[in-house]
C-alpha atoms as a printed R data frame, in Angstrom:
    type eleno elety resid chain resno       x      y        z
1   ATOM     1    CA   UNK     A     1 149.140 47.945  -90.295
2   ATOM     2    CA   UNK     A     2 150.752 45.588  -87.905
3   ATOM     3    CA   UNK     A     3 150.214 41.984  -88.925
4   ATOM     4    CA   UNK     A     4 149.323 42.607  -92.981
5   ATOM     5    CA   UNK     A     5 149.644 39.229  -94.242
6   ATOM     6    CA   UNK     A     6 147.726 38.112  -91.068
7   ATOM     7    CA   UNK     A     7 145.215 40.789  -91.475
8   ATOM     8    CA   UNK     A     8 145.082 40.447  -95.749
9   ATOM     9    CA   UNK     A     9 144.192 36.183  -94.927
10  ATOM    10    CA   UNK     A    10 141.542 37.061  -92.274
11  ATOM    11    CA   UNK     A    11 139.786 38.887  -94.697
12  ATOM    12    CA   UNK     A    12 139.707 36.627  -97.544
13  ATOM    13    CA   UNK     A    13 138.229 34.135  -94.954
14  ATOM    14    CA   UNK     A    14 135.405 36.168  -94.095
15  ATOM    15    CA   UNK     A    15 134.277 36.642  -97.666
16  ATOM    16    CA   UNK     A    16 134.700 32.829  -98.561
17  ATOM    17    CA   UNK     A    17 133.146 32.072  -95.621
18  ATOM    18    CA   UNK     A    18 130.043 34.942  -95.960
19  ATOM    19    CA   UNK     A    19 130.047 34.001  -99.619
20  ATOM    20    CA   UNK     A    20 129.385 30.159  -98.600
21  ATOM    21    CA   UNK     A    21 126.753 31.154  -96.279
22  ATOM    22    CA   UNK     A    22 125.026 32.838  -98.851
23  ATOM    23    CA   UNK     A    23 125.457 30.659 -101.764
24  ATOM    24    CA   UNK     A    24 123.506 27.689  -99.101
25  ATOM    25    CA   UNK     A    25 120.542 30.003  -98.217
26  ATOM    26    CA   UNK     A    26 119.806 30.514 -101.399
27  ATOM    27    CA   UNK     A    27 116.630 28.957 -101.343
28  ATOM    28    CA   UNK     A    28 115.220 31.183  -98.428
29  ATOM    29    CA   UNK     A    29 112.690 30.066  -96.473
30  ATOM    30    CA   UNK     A    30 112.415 26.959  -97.893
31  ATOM    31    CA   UNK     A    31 116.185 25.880  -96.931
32  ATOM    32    CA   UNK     A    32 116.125 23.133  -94.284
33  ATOM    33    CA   UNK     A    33 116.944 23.621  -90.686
34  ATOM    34    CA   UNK     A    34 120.222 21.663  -90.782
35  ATOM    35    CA   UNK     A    35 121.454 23.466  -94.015
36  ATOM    36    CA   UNK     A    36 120.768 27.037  -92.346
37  ATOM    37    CA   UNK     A    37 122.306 26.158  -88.772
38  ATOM    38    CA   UNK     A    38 125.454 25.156  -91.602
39  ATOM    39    CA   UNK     A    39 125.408 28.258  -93.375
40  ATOM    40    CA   UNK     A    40 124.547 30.396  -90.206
41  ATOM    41    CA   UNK     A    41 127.915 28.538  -89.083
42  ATOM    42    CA   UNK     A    42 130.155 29.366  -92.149
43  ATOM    43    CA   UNK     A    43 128.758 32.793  -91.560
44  ATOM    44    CA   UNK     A    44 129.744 33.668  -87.647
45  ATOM    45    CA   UNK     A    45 133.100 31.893  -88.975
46  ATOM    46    CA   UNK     A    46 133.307 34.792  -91.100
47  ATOM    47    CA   UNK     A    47 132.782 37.608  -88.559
48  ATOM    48    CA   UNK     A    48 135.060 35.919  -86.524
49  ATOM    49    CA   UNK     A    49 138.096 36.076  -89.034
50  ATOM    50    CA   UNK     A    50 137.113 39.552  -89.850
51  ATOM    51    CA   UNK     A    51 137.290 40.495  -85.644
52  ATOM    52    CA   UNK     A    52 140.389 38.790  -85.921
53  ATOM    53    CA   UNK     A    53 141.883 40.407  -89.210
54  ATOM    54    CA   UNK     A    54 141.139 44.121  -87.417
55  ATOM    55    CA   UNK     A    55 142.677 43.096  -84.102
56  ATOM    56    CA   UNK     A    56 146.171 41.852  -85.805
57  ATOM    57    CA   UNK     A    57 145.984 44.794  -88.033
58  ATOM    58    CA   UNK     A    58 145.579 47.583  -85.871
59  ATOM    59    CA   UNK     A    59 146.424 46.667  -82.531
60  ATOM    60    CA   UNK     A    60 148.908 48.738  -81.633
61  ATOM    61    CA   UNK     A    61 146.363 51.679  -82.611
62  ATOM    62    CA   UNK     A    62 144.138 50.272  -80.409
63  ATOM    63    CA   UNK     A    63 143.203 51.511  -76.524
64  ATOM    64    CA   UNK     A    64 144.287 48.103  -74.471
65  ATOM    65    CA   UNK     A    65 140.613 47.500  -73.163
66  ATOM    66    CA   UNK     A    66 138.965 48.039  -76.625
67  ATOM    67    CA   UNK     A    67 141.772 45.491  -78.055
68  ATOM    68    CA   UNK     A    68 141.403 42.837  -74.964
69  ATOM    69    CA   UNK     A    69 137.516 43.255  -75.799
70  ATOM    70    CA   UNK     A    70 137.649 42.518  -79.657
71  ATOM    71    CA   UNK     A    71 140.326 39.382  -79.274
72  ATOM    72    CA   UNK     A    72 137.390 38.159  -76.588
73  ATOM    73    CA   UNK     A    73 134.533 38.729  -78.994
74  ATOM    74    CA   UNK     A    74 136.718 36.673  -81.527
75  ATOM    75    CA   UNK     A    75 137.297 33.685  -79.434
76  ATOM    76    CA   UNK     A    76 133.409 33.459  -78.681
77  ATOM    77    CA   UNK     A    77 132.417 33.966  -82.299
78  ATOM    78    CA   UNK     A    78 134.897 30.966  -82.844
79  ATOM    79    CA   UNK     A    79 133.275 28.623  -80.487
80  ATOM    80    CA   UNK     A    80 129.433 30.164  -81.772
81  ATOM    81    CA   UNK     A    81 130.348 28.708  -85.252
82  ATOM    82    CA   UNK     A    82 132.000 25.657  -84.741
83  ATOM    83    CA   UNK     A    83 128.671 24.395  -82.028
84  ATOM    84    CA   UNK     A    84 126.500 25.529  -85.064
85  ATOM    85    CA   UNK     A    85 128.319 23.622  -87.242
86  ATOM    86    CA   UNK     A    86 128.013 20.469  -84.807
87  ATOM    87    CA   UNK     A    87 124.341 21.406  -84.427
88  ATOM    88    CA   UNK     A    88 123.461 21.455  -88.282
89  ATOM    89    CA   UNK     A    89 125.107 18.755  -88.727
90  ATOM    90    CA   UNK     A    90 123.649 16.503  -85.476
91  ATOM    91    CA   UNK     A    91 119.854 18.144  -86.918
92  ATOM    92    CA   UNK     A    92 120.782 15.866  -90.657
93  ATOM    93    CA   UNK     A    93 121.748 12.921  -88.314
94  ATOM    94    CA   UNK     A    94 119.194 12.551  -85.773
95  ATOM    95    CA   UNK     A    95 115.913 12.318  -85.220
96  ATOM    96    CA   UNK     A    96 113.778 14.949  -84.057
97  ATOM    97    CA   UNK     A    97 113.516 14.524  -80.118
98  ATOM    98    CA   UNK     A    98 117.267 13.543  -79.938
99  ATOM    99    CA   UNK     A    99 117.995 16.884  -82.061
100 ATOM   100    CA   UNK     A   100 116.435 18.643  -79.867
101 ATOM   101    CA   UNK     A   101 118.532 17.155  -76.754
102 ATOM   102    CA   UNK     A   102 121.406 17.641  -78.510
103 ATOM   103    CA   UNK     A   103 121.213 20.846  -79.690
104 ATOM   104    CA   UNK     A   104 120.281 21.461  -75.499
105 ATOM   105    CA   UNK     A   105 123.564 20.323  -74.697
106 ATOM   106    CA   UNK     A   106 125.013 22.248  -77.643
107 ATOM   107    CA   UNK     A   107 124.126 25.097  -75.906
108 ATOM   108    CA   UNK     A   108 125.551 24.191  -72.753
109 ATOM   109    CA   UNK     A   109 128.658 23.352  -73.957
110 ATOM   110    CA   UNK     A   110 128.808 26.828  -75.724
111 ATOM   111    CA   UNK     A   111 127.988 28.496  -72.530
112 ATOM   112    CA   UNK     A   112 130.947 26.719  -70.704
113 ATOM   113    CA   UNK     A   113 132.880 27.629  -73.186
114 ATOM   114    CA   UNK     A   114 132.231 31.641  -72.942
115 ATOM   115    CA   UNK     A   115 132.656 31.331  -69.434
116 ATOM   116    CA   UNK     A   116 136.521 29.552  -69.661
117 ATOM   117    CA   UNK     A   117 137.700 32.112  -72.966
118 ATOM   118    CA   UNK     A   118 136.238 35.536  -71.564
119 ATOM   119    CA   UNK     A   119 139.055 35.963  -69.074
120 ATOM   120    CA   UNK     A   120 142.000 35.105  -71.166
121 ATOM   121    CA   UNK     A   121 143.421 35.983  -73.959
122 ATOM   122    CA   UNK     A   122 145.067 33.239  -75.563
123 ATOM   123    CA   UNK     A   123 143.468 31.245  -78.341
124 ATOM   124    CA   UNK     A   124 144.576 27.999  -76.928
125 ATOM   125    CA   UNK     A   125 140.456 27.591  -75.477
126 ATOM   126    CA   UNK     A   126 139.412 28.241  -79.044
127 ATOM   127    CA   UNK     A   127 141.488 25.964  -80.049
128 ATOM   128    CA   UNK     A   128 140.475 23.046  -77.773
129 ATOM   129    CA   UNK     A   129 136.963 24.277  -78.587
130 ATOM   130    CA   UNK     A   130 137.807 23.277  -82.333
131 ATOM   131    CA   UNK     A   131 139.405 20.127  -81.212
132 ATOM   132    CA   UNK     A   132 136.313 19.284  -79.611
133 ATOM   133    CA   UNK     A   133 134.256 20.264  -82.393
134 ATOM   134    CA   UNK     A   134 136.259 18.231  -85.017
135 ATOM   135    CA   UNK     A   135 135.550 15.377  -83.156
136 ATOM   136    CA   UNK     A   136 131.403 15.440  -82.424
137 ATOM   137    CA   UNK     A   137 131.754 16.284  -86.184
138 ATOM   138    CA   UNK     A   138 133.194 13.213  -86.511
139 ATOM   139    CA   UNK     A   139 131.160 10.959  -84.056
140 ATOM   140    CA   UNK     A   140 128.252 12.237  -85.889
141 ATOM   141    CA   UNK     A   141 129.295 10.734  -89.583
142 ATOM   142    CA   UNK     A   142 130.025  7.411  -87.738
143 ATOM   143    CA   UNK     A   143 126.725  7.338  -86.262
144 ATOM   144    CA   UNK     A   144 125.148  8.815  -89.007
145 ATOM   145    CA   UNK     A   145 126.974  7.392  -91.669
146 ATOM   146    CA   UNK     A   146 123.804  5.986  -93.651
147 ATOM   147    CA   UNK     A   147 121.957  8.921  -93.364
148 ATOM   148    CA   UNK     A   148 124.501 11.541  -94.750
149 ATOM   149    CA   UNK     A   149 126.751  9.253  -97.301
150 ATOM   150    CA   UNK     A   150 127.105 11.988  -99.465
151 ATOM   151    CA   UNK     A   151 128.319 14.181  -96.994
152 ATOM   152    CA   UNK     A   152 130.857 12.336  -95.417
153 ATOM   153    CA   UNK     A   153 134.131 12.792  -98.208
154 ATOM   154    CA   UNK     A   154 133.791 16.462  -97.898
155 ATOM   155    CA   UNK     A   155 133.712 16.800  -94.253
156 ATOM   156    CA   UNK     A   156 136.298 14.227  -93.720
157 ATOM   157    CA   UNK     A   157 138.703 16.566  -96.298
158 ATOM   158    CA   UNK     A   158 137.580 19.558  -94.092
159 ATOM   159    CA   UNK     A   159 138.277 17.648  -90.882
160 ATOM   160    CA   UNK     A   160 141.664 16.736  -91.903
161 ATOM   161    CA   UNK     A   161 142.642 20.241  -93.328
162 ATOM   162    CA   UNK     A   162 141.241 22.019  -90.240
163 ATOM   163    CA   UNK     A   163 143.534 19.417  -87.696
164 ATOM   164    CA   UNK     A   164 146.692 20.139  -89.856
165 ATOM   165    CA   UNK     A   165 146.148 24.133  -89.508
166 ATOM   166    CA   UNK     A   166 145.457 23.880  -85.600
167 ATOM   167    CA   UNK     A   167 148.250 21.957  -85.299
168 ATOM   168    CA   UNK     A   168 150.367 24.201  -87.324
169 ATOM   169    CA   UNK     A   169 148.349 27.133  -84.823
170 ATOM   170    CA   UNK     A   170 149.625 25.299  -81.560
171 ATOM   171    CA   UNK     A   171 152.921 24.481  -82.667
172 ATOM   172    CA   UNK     A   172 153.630 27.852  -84.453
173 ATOM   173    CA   UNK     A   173 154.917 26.527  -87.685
174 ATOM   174    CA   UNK     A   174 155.793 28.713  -90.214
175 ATOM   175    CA   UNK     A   175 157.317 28.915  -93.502
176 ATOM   176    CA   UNK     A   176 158.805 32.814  -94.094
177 ATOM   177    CA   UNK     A   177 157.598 35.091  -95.111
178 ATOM   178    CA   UNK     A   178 154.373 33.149  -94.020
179 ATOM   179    CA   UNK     A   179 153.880 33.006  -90.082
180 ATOM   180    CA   UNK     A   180 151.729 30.514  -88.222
181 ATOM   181    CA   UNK     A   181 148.925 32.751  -88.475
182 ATOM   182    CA   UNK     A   182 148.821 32.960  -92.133
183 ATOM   183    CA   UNK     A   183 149.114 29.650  -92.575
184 ATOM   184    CA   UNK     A   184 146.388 28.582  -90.478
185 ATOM   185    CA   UNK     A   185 144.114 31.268  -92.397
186 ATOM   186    CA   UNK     A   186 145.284 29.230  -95.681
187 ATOM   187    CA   UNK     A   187 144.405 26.037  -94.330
188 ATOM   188    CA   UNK     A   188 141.241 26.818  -92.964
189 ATOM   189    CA   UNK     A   189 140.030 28.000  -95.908
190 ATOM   190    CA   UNK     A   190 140.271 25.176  -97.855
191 ATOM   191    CA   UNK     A   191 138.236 22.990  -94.804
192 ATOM   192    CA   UNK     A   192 135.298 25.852  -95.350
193 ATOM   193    CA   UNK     A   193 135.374 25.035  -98.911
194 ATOM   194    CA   UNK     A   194 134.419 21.629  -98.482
195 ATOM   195    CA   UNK     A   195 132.526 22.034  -95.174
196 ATOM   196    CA   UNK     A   196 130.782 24.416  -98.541
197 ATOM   197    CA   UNK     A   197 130.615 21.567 -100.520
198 ATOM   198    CA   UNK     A   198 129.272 19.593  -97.363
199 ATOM   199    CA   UNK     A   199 126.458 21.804  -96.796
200 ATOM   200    CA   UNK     A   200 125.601 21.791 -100.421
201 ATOM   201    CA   UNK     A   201 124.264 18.222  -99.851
202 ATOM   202    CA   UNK     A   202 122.891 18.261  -95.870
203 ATOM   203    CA   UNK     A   203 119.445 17.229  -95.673
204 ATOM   204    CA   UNK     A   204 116.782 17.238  -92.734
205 ATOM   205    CA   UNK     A   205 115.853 13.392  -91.748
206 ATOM   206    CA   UNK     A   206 112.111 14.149  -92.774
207 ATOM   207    CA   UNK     A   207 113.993 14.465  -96.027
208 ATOM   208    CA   UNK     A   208 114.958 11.904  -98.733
209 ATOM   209    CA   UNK     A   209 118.558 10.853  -98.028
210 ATOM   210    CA   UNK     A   210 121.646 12.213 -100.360
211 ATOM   211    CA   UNK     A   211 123.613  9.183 -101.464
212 ATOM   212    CA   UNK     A   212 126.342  8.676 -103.610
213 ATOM   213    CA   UNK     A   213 125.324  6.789 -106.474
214 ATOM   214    CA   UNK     A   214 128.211  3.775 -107.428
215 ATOM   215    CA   UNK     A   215 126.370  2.350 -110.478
216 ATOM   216    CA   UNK     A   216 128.358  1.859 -113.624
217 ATOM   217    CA   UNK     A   217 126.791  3.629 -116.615
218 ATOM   218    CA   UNK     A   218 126.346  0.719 -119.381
């Protein structure tokens, strides 16, 4: 295997992040639209680490065109999760005409994006992708703020833990025997367990609002 440790944290991600997915649609049907766009999210996330974990680890194996071809279908699954994400999330936030122009931009946006990755084959477009996507994350708590309270600590902990490992991503930091890549695994796995933790408490606006409750217990 090429890249093992690389490989090894690529997996991992895919479970926690299939196994997050899960645990939210728990409730089947009945699970609201912005907690299954969330958990649909968490879930391409995963198929996108596990694209990624086969391309590092057998690369060399692999004919040129079938490799070039899997790193592409990695970099779209990338920017697939993190506009679902941005969509669940903008569904809790607004109402329902301004969801649905939203998630119509969404979709535009993720179709300009395709179009700018598929002929390259670095992962500095996913990366600006996920810069992007931090920050509509974040415009939407702002805006939102009153309407998903109880959300906002964990996705603020996820936002910060997911800037720190595409930082360390651009700048290639690593600490040996731990590479860039690795590290950036590690660190985005802790921001999809509390983008978890966030989903956990995401409710449709036709919903009662999630707050957190600051009342002293006499």
């Amino acid at each position: 295997m090429a890249e093992f440790l690389t490989a090894l944290t690529d997996l991992l991600v895919a479970l926690l992040a299939w196994w997050c997915a899960w645990k939210l649609l728990q409730r089947g049907p009945q699970v609201e639209r912005s907690r299954r766009l969330w958990a649909f999210g968490l879930a391409v996330q995963g198929t996108a680490a596990l694209s990624g974990g086969i391309y590092h680890g057998v690369r060399p194996h692999l004919d040129p065109a079938l490799g070039s071809f899997l790193w592409q279908v990695t970099m779209v699954l990338l920017g697939v999760a993190t506009t679902l994400l941005v969509c669940g999330l903008g569904v809790a936030v607004l109402r329902p005409k301004g969801a649905r122009i939203f998630l119509v931009l969404m979709g535009a946006k993720l179709l300009a994006y395709i179009a700018w990755v598929w002929p390259r084959t670095d992962f500095f477009p996913a990366l600006c992708d996920q810069a992007l996507g931090l920050f509509l994350l974040g415009g939407l708590l702002v805006f939102g703020r009153s309407r998903v309270a109880a959300v906002i600590p964990p996705i603020t902990l996820g936002l910060g833990f997911a800037v720190v490992s595409g930082l360390v991503q651009h700048f290639r930091i690593g600490m040996p025997p731990f590479d860039h890549n690795v590290i950036y695994h590690l660190l985005g796995a802790v921001a999809l367990g509390c983008f978890y933790l966030a989903g956990r408490r995401l409710h449709d606006p036709s919903s009662p609002p999630v707050t957190v409750s600051t009342r002293r217990r006499g």
